[in-house]
C-alpha positions in Angstrom: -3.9 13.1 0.9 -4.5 10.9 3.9 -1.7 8.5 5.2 -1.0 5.6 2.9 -0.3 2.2 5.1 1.7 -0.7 3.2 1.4 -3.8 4.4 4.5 -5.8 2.7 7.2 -7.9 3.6 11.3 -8.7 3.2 12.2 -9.3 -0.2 9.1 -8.1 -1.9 10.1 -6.1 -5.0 7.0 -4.3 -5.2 7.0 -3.3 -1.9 10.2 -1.7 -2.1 8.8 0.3 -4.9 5.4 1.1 -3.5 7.8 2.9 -0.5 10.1 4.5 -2.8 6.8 6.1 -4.5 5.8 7.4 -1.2 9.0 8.7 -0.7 9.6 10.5 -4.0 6.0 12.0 -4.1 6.6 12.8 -0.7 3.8 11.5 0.7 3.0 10.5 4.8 3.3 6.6 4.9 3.3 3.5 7.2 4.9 0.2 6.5 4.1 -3.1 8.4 6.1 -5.6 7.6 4.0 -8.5 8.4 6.0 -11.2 9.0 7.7 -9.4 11.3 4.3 -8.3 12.7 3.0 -11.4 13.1 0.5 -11.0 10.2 -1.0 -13.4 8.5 -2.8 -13.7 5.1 -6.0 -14.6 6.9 -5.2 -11.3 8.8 -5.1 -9.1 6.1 -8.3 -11.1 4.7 -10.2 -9.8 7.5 -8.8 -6.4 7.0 -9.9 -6.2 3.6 -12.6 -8.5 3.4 -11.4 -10.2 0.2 -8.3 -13.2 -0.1 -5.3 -11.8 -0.4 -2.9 -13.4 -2.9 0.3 -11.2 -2.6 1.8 -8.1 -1.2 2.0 -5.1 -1.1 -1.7 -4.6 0.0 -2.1 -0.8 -0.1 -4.4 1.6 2.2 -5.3 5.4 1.5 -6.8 6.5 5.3 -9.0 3.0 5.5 -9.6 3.0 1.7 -8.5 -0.5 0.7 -6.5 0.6 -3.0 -4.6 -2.3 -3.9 -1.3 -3.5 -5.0 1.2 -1.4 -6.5 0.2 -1.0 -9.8 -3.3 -0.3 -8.4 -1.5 2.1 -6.0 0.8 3.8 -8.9 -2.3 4.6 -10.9 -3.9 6.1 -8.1 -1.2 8.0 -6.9 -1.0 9.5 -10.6 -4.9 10.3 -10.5 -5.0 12.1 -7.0 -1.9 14.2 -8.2 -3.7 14.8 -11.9 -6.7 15.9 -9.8 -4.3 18.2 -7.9 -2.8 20.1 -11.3 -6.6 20.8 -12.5 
């Protein structure tokens, strides 16, 4: 699997949980806070290239997934794909 990036920020519940998912599937991750980047919504707009109404907003490699529930269900695909 190729490195997840989670753009989130202080406080944000399921950010917290989006990181704890990478860690207990043990998967290579990034956070960016981005308040304390500097980040903007309009920022991650660009990024994306759709608004963005909340955090987390989730990257596989530069595959734009998601939130977190977005992000749990694909997590749970990749890993059903691996067991086949």
């Amino acid at each position: 699997m190729k490195r997840i990036t989670i753009f989130g920020r202080e406080g944000c519940g399921f950010c917290v949980r989006a990181k704890e998912l990478c860690e207990i599937r043990e998967l290579e991750f990034r956070y960016i806070d981005i308040h304390k980047e500097g980040l903007s919504k309009a920022d991650l707009e660009k990024t994306i290239g759709k608004p963005v109404e909340t955090v987390p907003q989730i990257f596989h490699g530069q595959q734009h997934i998601g939130g977190f529930t977005e992000f749990d269900a694909f997590v749970k695909a990749e890993l059903e794909k691996k067991a086949s």
